[in-house]
ROMI-706285 format. One record per residue (C-alpha): residue in three letters; chain; x, y, z; residue number from 1. Coordinates in nm, 3 decimals, m for minus. Layout:
// ROMI-706285
  res  chain        u        v        w    n
  ala      A        X        Y        Z  NUM
...
***
This chain:
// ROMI-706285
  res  chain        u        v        w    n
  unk      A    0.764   m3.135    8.724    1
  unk      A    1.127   m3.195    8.876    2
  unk      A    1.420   m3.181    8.655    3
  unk      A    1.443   m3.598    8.665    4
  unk      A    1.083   m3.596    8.569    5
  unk      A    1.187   m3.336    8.286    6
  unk      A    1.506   m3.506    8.188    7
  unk      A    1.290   m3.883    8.136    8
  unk      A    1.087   m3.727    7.925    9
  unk      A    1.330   m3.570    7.663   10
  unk      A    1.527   m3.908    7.691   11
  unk      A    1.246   m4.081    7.545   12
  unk      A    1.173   m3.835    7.291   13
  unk      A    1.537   m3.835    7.212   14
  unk      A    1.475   m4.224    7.204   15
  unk      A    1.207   m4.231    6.979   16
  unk      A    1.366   m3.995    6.758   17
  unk      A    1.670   m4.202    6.729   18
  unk      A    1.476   m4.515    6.634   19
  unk      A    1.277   m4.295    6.363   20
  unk      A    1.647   m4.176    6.237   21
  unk      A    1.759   m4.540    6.270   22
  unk      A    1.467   m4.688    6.036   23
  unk      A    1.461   m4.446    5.804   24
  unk      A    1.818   m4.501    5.689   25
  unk      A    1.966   m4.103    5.840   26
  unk      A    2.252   m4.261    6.015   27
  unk      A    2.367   m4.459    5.661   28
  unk      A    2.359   m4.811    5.859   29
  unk      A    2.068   m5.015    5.795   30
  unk      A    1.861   m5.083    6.136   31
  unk      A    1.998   m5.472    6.163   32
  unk      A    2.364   m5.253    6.236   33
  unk      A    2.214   m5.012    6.473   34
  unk      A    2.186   m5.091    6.833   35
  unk      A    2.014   m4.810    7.056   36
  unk      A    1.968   m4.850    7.438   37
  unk      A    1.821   m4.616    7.705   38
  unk      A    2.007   m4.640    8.022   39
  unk      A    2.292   m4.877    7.980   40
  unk      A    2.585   m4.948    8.188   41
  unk      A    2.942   m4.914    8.082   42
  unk      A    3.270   m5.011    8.314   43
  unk      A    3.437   m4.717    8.436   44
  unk      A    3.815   m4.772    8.490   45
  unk      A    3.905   m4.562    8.715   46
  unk      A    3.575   m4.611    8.956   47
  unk      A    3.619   m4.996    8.917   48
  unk      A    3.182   m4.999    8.859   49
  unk      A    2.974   m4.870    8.594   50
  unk      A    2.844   m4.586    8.493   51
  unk      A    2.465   m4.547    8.299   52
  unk      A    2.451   m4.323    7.985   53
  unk      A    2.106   m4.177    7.900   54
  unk      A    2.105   m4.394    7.565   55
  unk      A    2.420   m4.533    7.364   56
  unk      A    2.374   m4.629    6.983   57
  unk      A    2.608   m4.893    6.903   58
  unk      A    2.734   m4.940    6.514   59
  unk      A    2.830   m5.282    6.386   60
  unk      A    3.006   m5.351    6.071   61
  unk      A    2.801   m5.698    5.854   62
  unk      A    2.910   m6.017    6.000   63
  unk      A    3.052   m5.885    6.343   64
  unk      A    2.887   m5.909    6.660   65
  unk      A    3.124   m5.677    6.842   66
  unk      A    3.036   m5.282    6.790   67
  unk      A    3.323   m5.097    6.580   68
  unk      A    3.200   m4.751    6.723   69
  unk      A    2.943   m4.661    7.038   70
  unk      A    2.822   m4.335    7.061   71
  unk      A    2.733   m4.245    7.420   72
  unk      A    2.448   m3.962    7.428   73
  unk      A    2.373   m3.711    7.693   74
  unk      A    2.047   m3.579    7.683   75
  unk      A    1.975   m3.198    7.810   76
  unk      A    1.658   m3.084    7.860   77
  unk      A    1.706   m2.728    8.029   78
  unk      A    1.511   m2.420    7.970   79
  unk      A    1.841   m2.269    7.916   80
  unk      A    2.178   m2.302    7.704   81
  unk      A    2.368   m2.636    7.814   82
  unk      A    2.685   m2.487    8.037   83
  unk      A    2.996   m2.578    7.982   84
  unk      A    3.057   m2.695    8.292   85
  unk      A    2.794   m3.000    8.227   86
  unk      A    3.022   m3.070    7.902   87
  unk      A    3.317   m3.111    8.157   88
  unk      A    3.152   m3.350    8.335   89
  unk      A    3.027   m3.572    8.045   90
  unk      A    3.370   m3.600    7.898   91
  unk      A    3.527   m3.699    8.231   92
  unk      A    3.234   m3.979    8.221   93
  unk      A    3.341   m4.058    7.862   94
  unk      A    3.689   m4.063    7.941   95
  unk      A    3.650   m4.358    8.240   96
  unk      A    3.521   m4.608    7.937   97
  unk      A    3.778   m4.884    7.894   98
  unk      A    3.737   m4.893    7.526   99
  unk      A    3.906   m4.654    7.215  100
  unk      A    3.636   m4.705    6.998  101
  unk      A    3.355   m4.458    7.187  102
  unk      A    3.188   m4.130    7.112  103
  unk      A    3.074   m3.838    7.280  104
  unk      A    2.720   m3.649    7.200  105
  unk      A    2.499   m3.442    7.367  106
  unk      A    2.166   m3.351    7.245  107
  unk      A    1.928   m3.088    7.328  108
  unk      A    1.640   m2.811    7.213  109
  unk      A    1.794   m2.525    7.388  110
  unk      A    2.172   m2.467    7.236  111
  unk      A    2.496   m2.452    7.422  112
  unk      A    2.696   m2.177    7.591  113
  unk      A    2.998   m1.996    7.348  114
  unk      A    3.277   m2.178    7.587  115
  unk      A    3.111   m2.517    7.522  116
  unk      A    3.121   m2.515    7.142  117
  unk      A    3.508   m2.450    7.154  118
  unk      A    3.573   m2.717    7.467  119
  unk      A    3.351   m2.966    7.311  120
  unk      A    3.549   m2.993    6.967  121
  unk      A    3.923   m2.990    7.176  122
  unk      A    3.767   m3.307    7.338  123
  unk      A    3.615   m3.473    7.033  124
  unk      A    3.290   m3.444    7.099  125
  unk      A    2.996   m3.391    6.890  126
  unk      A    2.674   m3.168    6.965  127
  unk      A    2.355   m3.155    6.849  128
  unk      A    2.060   m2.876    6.868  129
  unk      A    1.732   m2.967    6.785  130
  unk      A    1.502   m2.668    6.649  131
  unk      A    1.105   m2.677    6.679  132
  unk      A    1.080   m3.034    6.698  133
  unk      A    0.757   m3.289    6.747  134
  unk      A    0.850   m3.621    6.809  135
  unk      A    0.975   m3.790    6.515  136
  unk      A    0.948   m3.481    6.293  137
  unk      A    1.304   m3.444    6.072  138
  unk      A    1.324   m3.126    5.903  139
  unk      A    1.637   m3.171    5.664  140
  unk      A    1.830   m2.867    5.524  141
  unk      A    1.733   m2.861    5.155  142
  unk      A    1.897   m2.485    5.097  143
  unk      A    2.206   m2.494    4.824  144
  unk      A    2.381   m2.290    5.019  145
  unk      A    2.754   m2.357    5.115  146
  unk      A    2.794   m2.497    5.420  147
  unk      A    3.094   m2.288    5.439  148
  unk      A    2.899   m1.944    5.422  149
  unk      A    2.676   m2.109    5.718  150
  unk      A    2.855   m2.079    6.036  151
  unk      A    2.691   m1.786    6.170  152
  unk      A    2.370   m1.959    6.126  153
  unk      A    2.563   m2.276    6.295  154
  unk      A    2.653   m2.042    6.562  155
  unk      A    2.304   m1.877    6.573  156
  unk      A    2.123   m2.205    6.620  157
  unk      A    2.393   m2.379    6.847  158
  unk      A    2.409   m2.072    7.092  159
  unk      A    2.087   m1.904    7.051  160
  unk      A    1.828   m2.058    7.302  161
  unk      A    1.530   m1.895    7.130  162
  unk      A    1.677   m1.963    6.761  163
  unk      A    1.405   m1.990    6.534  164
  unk      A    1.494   m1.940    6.191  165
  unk      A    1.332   m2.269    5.960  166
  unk      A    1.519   m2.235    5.604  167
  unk      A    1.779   m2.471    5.715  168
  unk      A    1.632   m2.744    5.872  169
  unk      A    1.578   m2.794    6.254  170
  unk      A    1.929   m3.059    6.261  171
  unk      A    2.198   m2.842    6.351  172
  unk      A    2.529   m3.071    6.457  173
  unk      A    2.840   m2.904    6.538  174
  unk      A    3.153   m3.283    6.496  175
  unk      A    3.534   m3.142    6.590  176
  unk      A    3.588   m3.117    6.201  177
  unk      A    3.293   m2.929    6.077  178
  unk      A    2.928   m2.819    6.113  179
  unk      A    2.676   m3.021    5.965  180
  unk      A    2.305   m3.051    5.899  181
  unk      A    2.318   m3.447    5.846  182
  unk      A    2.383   m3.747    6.079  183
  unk      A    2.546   m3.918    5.844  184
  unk      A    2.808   m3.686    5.789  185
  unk      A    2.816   m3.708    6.175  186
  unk      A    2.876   m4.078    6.214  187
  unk      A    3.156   m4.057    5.918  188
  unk      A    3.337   m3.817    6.097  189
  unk      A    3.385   m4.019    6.410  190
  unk      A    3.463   m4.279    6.183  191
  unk      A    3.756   m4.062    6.064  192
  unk      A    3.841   m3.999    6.414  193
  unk      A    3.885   m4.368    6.466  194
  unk      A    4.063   m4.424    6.171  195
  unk      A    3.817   m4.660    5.958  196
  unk      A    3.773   m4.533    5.705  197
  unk      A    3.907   m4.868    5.519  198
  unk      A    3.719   m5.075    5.722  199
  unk      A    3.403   m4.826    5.661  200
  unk      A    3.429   m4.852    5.232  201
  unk      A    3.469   m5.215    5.246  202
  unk      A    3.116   m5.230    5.432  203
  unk      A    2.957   m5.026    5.177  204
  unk      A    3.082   m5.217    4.881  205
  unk      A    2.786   m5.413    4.735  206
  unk      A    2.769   m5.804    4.768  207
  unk      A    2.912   m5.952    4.460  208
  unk      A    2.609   m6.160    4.281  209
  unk      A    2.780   m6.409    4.035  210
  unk      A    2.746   m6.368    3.673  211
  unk      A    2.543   m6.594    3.472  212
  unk      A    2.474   m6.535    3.104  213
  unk      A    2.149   m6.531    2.953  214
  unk      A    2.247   m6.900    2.800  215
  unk      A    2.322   m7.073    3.146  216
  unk      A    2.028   m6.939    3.218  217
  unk      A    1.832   m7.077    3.005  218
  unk      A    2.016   m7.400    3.033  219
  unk      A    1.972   m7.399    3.363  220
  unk      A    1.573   m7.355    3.360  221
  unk      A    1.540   m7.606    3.080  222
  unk      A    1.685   m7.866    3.240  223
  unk      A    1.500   m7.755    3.618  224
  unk      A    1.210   m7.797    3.371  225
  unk      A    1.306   m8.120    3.232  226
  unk      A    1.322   m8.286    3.580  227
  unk      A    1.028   m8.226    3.717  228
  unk      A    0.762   m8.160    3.437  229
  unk      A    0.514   m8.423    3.376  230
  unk      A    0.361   m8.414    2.992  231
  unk      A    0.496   m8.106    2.912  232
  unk      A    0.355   m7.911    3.248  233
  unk      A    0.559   m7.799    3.520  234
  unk      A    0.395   m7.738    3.879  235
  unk      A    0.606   m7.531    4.058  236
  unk      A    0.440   m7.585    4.383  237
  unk      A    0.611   m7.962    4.379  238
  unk      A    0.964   m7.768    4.272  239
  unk      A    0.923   m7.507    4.569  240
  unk      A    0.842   m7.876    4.799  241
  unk      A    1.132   m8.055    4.653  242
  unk      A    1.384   m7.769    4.794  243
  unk      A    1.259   m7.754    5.113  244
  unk      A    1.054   m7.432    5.128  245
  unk      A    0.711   m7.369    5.241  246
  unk      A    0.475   m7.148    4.993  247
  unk      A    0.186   m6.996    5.173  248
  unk      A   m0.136   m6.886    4.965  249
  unk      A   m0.328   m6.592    5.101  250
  unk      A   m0.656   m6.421    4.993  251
  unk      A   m0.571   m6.106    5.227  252
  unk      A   m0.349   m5.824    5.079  253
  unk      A   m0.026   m5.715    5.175  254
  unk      A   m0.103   m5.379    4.984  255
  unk      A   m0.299   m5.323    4.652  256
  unk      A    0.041   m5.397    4.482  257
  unk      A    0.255   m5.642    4.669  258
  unk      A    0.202   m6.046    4.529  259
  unk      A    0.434   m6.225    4.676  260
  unk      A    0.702   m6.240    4.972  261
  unk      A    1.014   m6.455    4.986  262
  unk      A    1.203   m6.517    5.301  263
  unk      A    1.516   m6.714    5.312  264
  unk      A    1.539   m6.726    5.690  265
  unk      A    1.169   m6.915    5.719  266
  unk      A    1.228   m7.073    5.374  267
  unk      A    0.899   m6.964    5.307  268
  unk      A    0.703   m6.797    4.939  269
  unk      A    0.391   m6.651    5.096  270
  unk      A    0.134   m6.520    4.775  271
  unk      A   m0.112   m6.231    4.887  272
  unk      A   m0.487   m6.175    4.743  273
  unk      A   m0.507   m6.555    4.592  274
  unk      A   m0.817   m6.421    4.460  275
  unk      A   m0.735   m6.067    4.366  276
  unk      A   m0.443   m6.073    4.149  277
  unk      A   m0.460   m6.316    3.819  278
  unk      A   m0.361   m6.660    3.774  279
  unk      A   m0.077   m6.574    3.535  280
  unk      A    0.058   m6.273    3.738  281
  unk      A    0.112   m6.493    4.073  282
  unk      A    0.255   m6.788    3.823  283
  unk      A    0.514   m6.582    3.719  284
  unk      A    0.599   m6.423    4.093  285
  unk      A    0.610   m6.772    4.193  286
  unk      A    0.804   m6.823    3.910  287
  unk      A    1.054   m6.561    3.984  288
  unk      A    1.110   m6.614    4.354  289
  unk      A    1.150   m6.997    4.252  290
  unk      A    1.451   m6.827    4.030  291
  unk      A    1.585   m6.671    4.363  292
  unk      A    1.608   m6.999    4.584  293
  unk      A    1.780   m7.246    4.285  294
  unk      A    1.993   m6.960    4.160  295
  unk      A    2.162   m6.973    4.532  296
  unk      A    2.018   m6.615    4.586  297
  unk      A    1.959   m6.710    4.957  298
  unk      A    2.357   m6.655    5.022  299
  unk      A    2.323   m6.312    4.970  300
  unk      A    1.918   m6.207    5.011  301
  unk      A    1.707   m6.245    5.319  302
  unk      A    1.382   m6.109    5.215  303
  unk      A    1.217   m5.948    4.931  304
  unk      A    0.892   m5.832    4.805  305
  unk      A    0.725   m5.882    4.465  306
  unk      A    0.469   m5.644    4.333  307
  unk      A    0.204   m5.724    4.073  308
  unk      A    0.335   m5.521    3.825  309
  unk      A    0.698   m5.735    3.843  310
  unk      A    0.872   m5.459    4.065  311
  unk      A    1.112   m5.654    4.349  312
  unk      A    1.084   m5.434    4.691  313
  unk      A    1.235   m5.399    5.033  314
  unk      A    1.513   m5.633    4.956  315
  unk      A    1.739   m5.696    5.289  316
  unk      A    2.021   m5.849    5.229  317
  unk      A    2.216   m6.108    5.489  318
  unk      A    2.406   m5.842    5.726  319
  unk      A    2.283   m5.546    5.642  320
  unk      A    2.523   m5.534    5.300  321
  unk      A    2.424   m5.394    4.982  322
  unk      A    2.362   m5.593    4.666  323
  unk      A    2.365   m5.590    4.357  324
  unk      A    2.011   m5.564    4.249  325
  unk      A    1.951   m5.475    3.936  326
  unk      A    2.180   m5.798    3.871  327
  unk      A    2.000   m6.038    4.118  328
  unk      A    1.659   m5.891    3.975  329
  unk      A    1.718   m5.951    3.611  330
  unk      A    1.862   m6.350    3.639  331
  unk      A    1.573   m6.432    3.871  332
  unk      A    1.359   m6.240    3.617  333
  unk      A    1.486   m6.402    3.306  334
  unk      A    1.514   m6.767    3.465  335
  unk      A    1.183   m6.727    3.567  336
  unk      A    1.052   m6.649    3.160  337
  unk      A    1.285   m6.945    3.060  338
  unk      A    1.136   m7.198    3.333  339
  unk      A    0.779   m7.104    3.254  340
  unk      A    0.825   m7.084    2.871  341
  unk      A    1.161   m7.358    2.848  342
  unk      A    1.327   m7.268    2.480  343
  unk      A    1.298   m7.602    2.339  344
  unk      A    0.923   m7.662    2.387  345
  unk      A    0.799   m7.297    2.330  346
  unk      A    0.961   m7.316    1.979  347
  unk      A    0.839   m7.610    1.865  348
  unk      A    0.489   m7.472    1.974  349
  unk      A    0.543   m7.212    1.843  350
  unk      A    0.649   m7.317    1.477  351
  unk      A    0.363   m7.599    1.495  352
  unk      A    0.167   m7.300    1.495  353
  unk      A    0.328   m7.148    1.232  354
  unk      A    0.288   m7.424    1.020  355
  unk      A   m0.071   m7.464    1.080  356
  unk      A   m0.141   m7.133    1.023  357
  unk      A    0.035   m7.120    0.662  358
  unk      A    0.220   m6.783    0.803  359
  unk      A    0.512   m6.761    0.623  360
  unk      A    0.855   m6.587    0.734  361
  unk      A    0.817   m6.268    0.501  362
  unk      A    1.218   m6.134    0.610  363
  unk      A    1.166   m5.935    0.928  364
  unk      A    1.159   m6.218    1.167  365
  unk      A    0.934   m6.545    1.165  366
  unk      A    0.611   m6.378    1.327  367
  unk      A    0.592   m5.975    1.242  368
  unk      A    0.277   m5.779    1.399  369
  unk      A    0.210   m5.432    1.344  370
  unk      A   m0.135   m5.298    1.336  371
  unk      A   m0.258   m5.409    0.991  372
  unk      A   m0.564   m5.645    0.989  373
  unk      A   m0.354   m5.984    0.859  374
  unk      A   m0.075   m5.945    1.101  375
  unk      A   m0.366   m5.852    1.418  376
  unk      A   m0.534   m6.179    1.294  377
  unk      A   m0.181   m6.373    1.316  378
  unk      A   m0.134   m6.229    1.675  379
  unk      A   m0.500   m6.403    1.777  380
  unk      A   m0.381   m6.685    1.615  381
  unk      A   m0.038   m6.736    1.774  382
  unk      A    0.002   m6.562    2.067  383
  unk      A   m0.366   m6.610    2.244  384
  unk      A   m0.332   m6.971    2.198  385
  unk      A    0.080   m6.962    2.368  386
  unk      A   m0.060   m6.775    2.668  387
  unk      A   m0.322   m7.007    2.716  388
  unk      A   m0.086   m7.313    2.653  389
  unk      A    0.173   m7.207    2.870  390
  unk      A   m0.045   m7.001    3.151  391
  unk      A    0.095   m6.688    3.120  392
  unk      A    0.021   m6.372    3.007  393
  unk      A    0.008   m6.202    2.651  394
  unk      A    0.300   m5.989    2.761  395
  unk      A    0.537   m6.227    2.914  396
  unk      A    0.452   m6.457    2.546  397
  unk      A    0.578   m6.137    2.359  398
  unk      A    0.912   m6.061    2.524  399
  unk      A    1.001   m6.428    2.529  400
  unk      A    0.954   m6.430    2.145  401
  unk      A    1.166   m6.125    2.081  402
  unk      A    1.414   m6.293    2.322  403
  unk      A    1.454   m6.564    2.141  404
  unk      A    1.438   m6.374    1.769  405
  unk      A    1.121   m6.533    1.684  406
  unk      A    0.932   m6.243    1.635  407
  unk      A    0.891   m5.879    1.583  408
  unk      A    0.601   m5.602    1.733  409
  unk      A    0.593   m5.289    1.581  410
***
């Protein structure tokens, strides 16, 4: 095999191993800000044409289409230490780009000569040894060791070509401001070297979800409710119709646990295992990604997933920004109870019930159940019958009551 053959090769296992860094979150961009390319062609300035990099990864803040940072990446596959000589030549290369905001690396499995690790962090450029890799296989330092009381092992596994020791990890990255086990901490310092940091925070900072109390809530379903029920029953199939989106019934499984899957970009609800999962567990997913589309979620969330047991998963958010979740979760959650189970009919239900029943308000809440045979016999009576009335379950019937102050489980 000739040393192009040889350097292919490790290019696309550097490749692959990029991507699996990429989609697993290692670089701290999601994958929708991470652009990787094998063999691309920047404009050198002073030889008025292009030169090709062995990959690039480009970085793009949410909402830009322009890449704040591009990491160009040499990749060495010798049967020796990288010289410093080739680390000369890959900075001039560097150097020619026509643009401030670029970034050197070079990767290999074999370390780098002494004179390289100094030259390398005078010119700003980061290396990177691989140790006893497969494809795709991260070994992450999980030692508590200071990273300060590491640099002879840094040193050991940059320079050493036959370096073999496994407690640390088999990332070793040397950036010109430290040593480092973790591409993230490798990305942030080039950040730092560019000076966006600012720019960096503000990226981070989680999409702000609009409060709504737990009363405009439940305003807010009741009156959803009110418009489109027909003799006291709601179908939310003609709701999801009326705002343009497309629901999707299934009887194949996503996975054992996953019910439901909204997506904002195909304005489409798609329900998995039609047939598997119970009538009142997809009404209520239904239910709650109904809660996401009128609540306006769709500024801010692209796609989720619902899982039967009322988990929301894989959320990806418009531009790869965080969200708020546990905020977007609970008013989609809440609206959802309200819409299926709207305040003013659900109590006069319920006290007709009451009434009918002769069960009588004795001064810890109107219905109290606890395990003793009278109060058992009152849940049969009261919250059986709801469930059925309403199509949901036993459990979704309970928290609404204790919600609303209605009742009491002990």
């Amino acid at each position: 095999m000739n040393t192009t053959q040889k350097g292919s090769i490790f290019e696309e296992i550097v490749f692959n191993y990029f991507n699996y860094l990429i989609k697993n979150g290692y670089f701290g961009f999601t994958k929708d800000q991470c652009l990787l390319t094998q063999q691309k062609a920047y404009y050198s300035k002073d030889r008025e044409k292009e030169i090709v990099f062995d990959l690039s990864l480009e970085l793009f803040f949410p909402q830009q289409d322009i890449p704040f940072l591009i990491i160009l990446i040499e990749c060495k596959n010798y049967d020796k230490k990288v010289p410093i000589d080739d680390i000369e030549e890959f900075s001039s290369k560097v150097s020619q780009i026509s643009t401030h905001k670029t970034k050197a690396l070079c990767i290999t499995t074999k370390g780098f000569q002494e004179g390289a690790l100094t030259f390398s962090k005078n010119k700003g450029i980061s290396l990177w040894r691989i140790t006893q890799h497969q494809p795709h296989e991260i070994i992450l330092n999980r030692t508590k060791a200071r990273l300060s009381n590491l640099n002879n092992q840094f040193y050991s596994a940059l320079t050493e070509e036959n370096y073999g020791y496994q407690n640390y990890g088999n990332i070793f990255i040397q950036t010109p401001f430290r040593n480092t086990f973790y591409p993230k901490e490798l990305i942030k310092d080039m950040i730092l070297d560019l000076g966006l940091q600012s720019e960096y925070a503000r990226s981070k900072e989680k999409q702000n979800v609009p409060y709504k109390s737990k009363e405009d809530l439940e305003k807010f379903a009741e009156s959803i409710f009110l418009k489109f029920s027909q003799a006291n029953q709601l179908d939310l199939e003609i709701v999801i119709q009326k705002y343009n989106f497309k629901l999707i019934k299934t009887n194949e499984l996503e996975s054992t646990d996953i019910i439901a899957n909204l997506n904002f970009h195909n304005k489409t609800i798609k329900l998995f295992g039609i047939e598997y999962f119970s009538n009142t567990q997809l009404k209520f997913a239904l239910a709650h990604e109904l809660g996401h589309i009128l609540l306006g979620h769709g500024q801010i969330l692209k796609t989720e997933q619902r899982t039967s047991d009322e988990q929301s998963i894989n959320q990806q958010s418009f531009y790869g920004l965080a969200i708020n979740i546990d905020r977007l979760e609970f008013q989609a959650n809440y609206f959802a109870a309200c819409l299926l189970l709207p305040r003013t009919l659900f109590k006069k239900l319920f006290i007709a019930h009451l009434n009918y029943y002769g069960i009588k308000n004795r001064g810890f809440s109107p219905l109290f159940i606890d395990n003793q045979p009278c109060n058992i016999d009152n849940y049969f009576k009261i919250i059986i019958p709801l469930a059925k009335y309403f199509s949901v379950s036993q459990e979704t019937i309970k928290i609404r009551l204790e919600g609303l102050g209605l009742a009491k489980f002990d």
